[in-house]
N, C-alpha and C positions, 0 to 999 in steps of 0.2 A: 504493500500500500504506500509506502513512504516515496517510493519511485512516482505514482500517481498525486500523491497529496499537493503537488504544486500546481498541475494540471486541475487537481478539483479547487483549488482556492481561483485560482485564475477565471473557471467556468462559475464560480460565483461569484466574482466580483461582476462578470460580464453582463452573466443573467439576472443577478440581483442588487446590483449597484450601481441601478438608473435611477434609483428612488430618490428624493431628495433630501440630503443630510439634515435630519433635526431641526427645521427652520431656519437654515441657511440657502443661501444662494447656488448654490453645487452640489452634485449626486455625492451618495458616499462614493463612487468609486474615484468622482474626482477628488474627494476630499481625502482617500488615503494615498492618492497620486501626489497632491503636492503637499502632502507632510513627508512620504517620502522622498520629495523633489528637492526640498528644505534640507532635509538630513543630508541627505549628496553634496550641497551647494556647503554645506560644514564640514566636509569631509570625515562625516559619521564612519561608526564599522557599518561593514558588511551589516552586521546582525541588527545594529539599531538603524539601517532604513528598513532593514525587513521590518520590523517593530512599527516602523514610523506606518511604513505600512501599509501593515495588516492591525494597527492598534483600535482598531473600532470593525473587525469582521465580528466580533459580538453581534453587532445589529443586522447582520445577515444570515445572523442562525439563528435566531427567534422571529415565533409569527404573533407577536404582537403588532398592535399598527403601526404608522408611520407616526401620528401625534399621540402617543403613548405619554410621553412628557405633560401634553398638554392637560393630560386627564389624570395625571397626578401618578404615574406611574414611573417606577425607576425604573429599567430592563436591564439593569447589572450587566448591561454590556463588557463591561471589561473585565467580569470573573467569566460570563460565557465562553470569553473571547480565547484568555487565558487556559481555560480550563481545554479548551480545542485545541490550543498552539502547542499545551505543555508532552500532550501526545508524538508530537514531530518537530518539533524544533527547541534546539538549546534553548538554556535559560536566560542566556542576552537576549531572544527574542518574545519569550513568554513572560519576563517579569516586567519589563518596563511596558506593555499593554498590561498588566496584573494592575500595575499603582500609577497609570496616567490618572486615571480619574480624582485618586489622592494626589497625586502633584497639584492640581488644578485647587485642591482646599488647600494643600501646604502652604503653594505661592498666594495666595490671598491671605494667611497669616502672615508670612516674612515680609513681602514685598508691598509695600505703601502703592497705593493706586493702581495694583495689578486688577483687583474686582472690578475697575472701572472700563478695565481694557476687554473684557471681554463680552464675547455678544451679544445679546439678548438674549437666545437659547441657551447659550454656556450659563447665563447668569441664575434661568430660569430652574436647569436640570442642577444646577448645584447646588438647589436647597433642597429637591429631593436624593441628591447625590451624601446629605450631611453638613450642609454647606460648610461653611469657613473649618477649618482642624483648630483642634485644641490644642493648649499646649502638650499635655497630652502625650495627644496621637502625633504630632509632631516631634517627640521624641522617638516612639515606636518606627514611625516612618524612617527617619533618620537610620535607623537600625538596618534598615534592608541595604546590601550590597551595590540593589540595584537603582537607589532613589535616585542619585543625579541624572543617570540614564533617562528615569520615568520623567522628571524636570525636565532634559531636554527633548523629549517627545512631548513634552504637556506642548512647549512652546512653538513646537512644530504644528503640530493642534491647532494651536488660537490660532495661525496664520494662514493656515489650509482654507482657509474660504474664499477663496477669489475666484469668481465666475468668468474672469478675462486669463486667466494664467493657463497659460498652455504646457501641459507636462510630455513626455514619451508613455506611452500605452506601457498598460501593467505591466504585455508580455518583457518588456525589456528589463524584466523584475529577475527573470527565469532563471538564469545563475547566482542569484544574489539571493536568493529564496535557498534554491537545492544548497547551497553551502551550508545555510544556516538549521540545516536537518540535522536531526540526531542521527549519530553513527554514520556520518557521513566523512 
């Protein structure tokens, strides 16, 4: 299966990531285009563009609606999401989609005027998300390996919404996916 796993993430972006991301201006599949267009343009690893992504294929494995936010529901996109990656790919690529959605409360404690910067939807799903982190859970968070990684996919995140940004098609994901498999 692991031979085919990239071929099926790829057929789901294609087939299921026309929808329109969370009340933003772009499908998911553009919006994990240009977080992972971001991460390149940083000269990310290998594994955190796979991350950048694949960090919201959560919302393309549940059949909740598309305004599930709106009606007060969280779809734990990124344990879905996690919880699918952590079957076939390292853990540079499953843990930084595990804690984006926590980076997103972290940086709205540490960073003065970060809550202001983001969307409306971001702003909306982040009080169902838990909104702001505690002190807390900001030290728990701290604790993961992988938190800065999750930080810099949060920020690839917030920027991914541009309806005018033209990325390269998923496929040219295809090497940079098969690396990031286990036992590979």
């Amino acid at each position: 299966m692991e031979n085919n796993i990239v071929k099926t993430i790829i057929d789901l972006f294609n087939n299921k990531g026309g929808d329109l991301y969370g009340g933003e201006a772009v499908t998911q599949l553009e919006h994990g285009l240009q977080a992972a267009h971001f991460a390149v343009l940083e000269n990310a690893s290998d594994a955190l563009v796979a991350a950048a992504l694949l960090h919201d294929i959560g919302h393309l494995l549940h059949d909740l609606p598309d305004d599930a936010t709106d009606k007060g529901i969280d779809d734990l996109h990124e344990a879905l999401g996690a919880q699918f990656l952590e079957k076939y790919f390292i853990n540079e690529v499953a843990e930084p989609v595990k804690l984006h959605v926590n980076a997103k409360r972290y940086l709205c404690l540490i960073e003065a005027g970060y809550y202001s910067t983001l969307s409306p939807a971001s702003q909306a799903s982040l009080i169902l998300q838990g909104g702001i982190m505690s002190s807390l859970e900001k030290g728990d968070f701290e604790k993961n390996e992988f938190y800065m990684e999750a930080v810099m996919l949060r920020r690839w995140d917030d920027l991914a919404k541009d309806p005018e940004l033209k990325t390269e098609p998923i496929e040219c994901y295809t090497n940079i996916l098969t690396a990031a498999l286990k036992n590979n």
